[in-house]
N, C-alpha and C positions, 0 to 999 in steps of 0.2 A: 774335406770341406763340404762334400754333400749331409754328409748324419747330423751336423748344427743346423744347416740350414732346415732340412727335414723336423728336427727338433722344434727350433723356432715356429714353421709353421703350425705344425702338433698343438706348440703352446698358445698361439695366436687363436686358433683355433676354439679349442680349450679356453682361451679368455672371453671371445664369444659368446662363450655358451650363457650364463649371469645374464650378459645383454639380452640377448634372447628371448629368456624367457620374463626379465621385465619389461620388454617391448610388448611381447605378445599378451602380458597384464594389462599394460598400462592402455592398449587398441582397442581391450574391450569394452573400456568406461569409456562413458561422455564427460566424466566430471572431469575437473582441472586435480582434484589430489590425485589420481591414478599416476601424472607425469611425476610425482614423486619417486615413484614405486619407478620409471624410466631412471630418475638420475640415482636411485640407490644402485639399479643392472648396474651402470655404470664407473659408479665409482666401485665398485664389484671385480666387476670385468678389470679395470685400471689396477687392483690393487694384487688379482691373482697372473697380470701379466707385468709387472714389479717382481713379484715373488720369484716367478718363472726366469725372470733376467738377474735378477740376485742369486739366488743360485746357481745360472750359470756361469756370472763370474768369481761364484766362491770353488766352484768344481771343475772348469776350466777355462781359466782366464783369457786362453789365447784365442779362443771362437767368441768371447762374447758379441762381436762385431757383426758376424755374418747372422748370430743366433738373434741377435736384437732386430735388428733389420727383416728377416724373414717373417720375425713373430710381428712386429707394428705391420709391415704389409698386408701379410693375413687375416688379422685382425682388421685393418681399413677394408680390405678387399668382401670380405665376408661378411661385413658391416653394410656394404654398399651395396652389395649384392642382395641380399635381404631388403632392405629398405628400396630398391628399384623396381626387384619381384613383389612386394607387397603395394607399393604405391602406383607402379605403369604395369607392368603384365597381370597380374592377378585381375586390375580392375577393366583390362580387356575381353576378359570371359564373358561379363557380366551382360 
């Protein structure tokens, strides 16, 4: 039961990463098309953390539950986290 969930997180993770780096695109424009380039991360990120749950229940059906669950957590979790560090902590230093 741990190695799906370990997994899950990995791919959650991993789904992330797309988000990421069209966040960190779209922060450095002032324009309004840079949030483009945000919802492309996104449907990015959505569609490699799909893939990830699709193949886990082509390859093992019986974990997709724990495996889906740990990957959307990690995903929300890593998301918020980010978005917290970059909008209240970072703008504490200043």
């Amino acid at each position: 039961m741990l190695a799906p969930v370990a997994a899950g997180i990995a791919a959650g993770i991993i789904g992330f990463l797309p988000l990421f780096i069209s966040l960190r695109l779209a922060r450095r424009s002032t324009s309004l098309s840079a949030m483009s380039a945000g919802l492309y991360g996104l449907a990015v990120s959505l569609i490699v953390v799909a893939v990830a749950l699709i193949v886990c229940a082509m390859v093992a059906r019986d974990v997709v539950l724990p495996f889906g669950v740990a990957e959307i957590v990690a995903l929300i979790v890593s998301t918020s986290a980010y978005v917290v560090y970059k909008n209240v902590l970072a703008k504490r230093k200043k």
